[in-house]
C-alpha positions as a printed Julia matrix, in Angstrom:
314×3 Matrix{Float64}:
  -4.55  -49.81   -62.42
  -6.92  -48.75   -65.2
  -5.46  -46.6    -68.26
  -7.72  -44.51   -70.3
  -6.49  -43.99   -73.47
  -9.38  -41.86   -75.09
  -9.55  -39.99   -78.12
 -12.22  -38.9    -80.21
 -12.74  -36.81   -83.56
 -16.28  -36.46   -83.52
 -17.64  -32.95   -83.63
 -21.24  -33.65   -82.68
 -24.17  -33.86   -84.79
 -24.51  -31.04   -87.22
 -28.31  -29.9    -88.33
 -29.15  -30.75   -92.26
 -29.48  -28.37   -94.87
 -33.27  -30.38   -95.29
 -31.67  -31.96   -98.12
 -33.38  -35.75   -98.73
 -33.39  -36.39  -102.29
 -30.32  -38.5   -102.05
 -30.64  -39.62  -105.65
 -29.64  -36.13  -107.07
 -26.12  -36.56  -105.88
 -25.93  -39.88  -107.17
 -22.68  -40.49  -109.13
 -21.81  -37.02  -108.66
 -19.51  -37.14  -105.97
 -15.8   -37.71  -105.95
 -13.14  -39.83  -104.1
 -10.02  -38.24  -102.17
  -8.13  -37.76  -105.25
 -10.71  -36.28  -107.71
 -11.98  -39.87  -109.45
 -16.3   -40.29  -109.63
 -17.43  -41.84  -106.46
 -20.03  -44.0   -107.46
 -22.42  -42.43  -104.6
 -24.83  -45.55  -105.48
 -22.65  -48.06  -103.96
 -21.88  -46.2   -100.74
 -23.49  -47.89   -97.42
 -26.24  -45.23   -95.75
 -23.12  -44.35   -93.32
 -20.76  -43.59   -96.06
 -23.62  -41.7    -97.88
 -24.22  -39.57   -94.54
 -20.49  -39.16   -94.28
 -20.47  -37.53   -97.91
 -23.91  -35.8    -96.79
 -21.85  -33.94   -93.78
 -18.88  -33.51   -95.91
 -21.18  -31.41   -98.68
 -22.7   -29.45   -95.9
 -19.49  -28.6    -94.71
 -17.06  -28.2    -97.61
 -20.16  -26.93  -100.86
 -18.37  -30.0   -102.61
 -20.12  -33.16  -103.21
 -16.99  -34.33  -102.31
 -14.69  -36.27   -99.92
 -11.66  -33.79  -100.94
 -10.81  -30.95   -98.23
 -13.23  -32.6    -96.14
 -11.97  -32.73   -92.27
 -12.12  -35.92   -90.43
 -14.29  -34.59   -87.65
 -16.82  -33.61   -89.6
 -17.27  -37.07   -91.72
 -17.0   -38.68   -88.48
 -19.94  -35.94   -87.01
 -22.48  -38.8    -88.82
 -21.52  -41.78   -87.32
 -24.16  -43.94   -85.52
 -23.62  -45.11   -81.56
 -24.27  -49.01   -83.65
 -20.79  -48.56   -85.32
 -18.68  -48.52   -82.04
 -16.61  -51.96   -82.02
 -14.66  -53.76   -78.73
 -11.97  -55.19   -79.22
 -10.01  -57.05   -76.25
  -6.31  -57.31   -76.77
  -3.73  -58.53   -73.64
  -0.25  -57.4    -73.16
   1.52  -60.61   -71.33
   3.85  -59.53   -68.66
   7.28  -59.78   -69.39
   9.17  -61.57   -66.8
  12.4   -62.27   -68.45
  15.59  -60.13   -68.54
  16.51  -57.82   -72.14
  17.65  -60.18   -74.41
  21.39  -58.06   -74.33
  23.56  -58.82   -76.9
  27.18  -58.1    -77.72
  26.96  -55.88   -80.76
  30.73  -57.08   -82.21
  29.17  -60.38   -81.95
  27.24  -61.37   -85.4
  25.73  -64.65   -83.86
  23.88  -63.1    -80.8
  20.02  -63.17   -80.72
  17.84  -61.89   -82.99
  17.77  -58.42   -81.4
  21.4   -57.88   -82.97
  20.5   -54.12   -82.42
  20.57  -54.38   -78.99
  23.03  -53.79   -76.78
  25.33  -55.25   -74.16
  25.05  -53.88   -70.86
  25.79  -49.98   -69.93
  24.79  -48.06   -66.75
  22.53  -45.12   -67.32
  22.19  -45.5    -71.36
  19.23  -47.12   -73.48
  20.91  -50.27   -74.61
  18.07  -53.25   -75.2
  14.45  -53.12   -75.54
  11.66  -55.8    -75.96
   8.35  -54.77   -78.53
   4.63  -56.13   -78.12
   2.41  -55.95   -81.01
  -1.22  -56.47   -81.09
  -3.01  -55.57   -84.29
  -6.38  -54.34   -83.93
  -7.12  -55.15   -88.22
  -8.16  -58.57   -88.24
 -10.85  -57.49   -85.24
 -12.33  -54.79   -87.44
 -12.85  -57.21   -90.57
 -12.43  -54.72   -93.18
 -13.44  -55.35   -96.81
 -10.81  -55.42   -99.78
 -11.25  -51.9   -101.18
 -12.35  -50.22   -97.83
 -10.47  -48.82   -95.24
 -11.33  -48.26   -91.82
 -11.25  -44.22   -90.43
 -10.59  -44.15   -87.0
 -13.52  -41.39   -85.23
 -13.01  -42.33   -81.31
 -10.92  -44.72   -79.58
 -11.67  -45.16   -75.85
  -9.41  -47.49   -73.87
  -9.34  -48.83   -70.35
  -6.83  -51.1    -68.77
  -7.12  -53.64   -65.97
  -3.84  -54.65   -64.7
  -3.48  -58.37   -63.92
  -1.84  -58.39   -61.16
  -3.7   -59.41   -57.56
  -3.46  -55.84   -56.48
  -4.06  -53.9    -59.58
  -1.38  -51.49   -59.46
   1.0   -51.37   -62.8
   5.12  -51.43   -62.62
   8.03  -51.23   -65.37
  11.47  -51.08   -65.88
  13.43  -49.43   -67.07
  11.25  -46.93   -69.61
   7.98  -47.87   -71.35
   6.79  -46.82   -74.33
   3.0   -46.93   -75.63
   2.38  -46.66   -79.42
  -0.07  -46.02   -81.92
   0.03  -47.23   -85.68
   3.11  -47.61   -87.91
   5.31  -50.22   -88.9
   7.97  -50.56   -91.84
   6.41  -52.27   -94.49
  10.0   -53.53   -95.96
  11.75  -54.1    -92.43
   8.57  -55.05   -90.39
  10.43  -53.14   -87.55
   8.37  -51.61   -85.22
   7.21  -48.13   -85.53
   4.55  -46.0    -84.4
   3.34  -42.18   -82.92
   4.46  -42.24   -79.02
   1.42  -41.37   -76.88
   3.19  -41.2    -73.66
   6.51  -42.3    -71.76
   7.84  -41.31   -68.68
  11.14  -40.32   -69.61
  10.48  -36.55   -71.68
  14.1   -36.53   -73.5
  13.07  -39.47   -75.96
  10.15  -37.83   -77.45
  12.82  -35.3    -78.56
  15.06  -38.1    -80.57
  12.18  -39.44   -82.02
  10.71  -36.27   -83.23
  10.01  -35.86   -87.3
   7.57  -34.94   -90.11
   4.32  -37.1    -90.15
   4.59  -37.88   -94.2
   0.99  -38.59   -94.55
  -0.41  -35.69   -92.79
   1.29  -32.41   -93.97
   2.81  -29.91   -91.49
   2.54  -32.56   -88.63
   4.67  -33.39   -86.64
   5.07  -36.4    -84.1
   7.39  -38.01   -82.09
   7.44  -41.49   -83.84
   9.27  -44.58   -82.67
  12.32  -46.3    -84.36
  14.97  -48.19   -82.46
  17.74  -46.4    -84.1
  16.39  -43.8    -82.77
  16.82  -43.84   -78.92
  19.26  -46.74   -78.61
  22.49  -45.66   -76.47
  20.86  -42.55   -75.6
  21.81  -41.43   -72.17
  19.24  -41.69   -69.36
  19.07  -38.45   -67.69
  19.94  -37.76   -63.95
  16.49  -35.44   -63.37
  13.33  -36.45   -62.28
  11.22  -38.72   -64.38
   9.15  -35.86   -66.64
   5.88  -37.12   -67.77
   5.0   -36.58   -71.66
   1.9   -37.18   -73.51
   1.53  -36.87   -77.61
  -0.44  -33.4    -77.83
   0.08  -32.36   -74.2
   1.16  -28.66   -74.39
   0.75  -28.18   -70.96
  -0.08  -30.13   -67.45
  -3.29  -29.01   -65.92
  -2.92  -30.74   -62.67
  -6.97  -30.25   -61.72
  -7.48  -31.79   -65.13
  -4.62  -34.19   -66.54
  -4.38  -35.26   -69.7
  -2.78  -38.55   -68.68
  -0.82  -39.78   -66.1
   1.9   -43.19   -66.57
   3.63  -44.42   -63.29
   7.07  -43.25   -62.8
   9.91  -46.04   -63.99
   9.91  -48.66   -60.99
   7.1   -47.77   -58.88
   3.3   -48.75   -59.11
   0.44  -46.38   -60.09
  -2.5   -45.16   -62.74
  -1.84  -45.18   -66.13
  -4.26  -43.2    -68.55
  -4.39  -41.18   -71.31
  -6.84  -38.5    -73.16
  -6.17  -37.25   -76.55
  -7.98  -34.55   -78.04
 -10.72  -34.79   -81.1
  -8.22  -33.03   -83.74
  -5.17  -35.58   -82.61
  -7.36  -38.46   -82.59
  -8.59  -37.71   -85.94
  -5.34  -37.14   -87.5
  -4.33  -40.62   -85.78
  -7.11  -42.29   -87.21
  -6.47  -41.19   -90.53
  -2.99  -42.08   -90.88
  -3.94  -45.51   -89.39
  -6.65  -45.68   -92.4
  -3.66  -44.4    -95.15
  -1.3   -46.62   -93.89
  -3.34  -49.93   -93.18
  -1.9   -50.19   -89.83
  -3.59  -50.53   -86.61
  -1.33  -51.4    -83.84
  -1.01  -51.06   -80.71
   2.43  -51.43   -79.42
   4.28  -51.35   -76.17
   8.2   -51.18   -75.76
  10.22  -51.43   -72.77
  13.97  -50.84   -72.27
  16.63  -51.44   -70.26
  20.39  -50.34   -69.47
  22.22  -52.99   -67.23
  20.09  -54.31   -64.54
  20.28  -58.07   -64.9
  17.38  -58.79   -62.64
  14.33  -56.07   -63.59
  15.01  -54.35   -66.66
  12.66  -54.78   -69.98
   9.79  -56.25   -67.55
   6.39  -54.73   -67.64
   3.23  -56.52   -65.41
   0.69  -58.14   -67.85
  -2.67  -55.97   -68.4
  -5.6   -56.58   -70.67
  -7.4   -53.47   -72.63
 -10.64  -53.2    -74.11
 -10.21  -50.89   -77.07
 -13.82  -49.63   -77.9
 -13.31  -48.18   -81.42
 -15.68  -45.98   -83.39
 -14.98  -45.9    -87.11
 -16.15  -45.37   -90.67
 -15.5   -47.71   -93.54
 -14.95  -45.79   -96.61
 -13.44  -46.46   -99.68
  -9.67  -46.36  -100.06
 -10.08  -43.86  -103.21
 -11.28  -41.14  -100.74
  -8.69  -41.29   -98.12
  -6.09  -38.58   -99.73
  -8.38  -36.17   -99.93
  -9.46  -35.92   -96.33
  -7.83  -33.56   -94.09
């Protein structure tokens, strides 16, 4: 099984205006929310990000300045892997009673119910500490490129009941779980889930919570494949694929340069850079909320800018 979870928001090189006296924009420029950028301080990447930002916008400015174009000047040398493994769950859903106060920690789960979404079990793997970045800086996501090898003998990838993969988010007061849904196999949760991306204006994204799907009936047609910014399947040219709930098969995903910027952004904004599976169960004491182990190498292309400029980017 390999899954290719690919998305990039560079725009390609863009030709300079010939411009290379770098000292006349010196201290002229300003951050995301209209404070002086000291330009003298910036790194030659951030300067070429404010360079292609200029070109683009007239403003010696990070403000109104779209992601893919920022991310137009980064070098091939800034593209970082990280390795993360998912361990395969093997146990049961840790069902609880939910009249009982002194169950397990999950008190939100459920106890068992045929055909409904009653427990779930989260992984988290935060890709932060592998991009080291400085107090003061945050890291813009440009392109994320991820392939999968499945650890089991054969390679092939199995679930049960649903399975959820997520990008970013988290509740900074609850520390529960959060994130956009790239893809899932089961099309009505997307539809709970569904609400206004604060940090990004007139977005919106399907965006995990428990609350959210939790005793949500499973529905009686076939498994319908969805895929965050999927409009429509092209089935010469898929935008991703996941394996239908109990059976084995490829897993991929490729998101397009506008998404993928937008993604990395609100990962910058919000500090948070996880990746995140979840996988549910209804009743079935003997496969539900089990997923085979598989280990990713996330390659991840990004710019280090300072936090003052982030608001201002678009």
């Amino acid at each position: 099984m390999i899954l290719v979870l690919g998305f990039s928001a560079c725009a390609g090189t863009q030709d300079g205006d010939g411009r290379n006296e770098m000292g006349e924009m010196q201290n002229n420029g300003t951050a995301g929310n209209g404070s002086a950028l000291d330009y003298a301080n910036l790194t030659p990447e951030q300067q070429a990000a404010l360079a292609a930002c200029e070109q683009a916008t007239g403003q010696r400015s990070f403000d109104n300045c779209p992601v893919n174009v920022l991310c137009s000047s980064l070098s091939p040398s800034s593209v970082l892997p990280i390795v993360v493994t998912f361990e395969a769950l093997t146990n049961t859903c840790p069902w609880t009673n939910q009249n009982d106060p002194s169950g397990p920690e999950d008190v939100n789960n459920l106890s068992v119910r045929n055909r409904y979404t009653r427990a779930r079990v989260e992984q988290v793997r935060d890709l932060a500490p592998s991009l080291a970045v400085p107090e003061g800086q945050a890291a813009v996501f440009c392109s994320v490129d991820i392939s999968v090898r499945s650890l089991r003998p054969d390679g092939l990838f199995r679930y049960d009941d649903d399975l959820l993969f997520l990008f970013g988010g988290k509740d900074a007061t609850s520390g529960a779980v959060g994130g956009a849904l790239l893809t899932t196999r089961n099309r009505d949760m997307p539809n709970s889930m569904m609400k206004p991306v604060t940090e990004l204006p007139g977005v919106s994204w399907p965006q995990y919570s428990w609350p959210s799907i939790v005793n949500t009936e499973l529905s009686n047609d076939a498994p319908q494949l969805y895929c965050l910014g999927q409009e429509s399947a092209d089935p010469n040219n898929p935008s991703c694929n996941i394996p239908e709930t109990q059976q084995s098969g490829e897993f991929f995903i490729r998101m397009s340069s506008e998404l993928a910027g937008r993604l990395g952004l609100r990962a910058a904004l919000n500090k948070n850079y996880n990746l995140s599976v979840v996988v549910t169960g209804d009743n079935d004491a003997e496969p539900d909320c089990k997923h085979d182990g598989f280990e990713a190498t996330v390659n991840v292309g990004y710019i280090l800018l300072p936090e003052l400029s982030l608001p201002g980017l678009i």
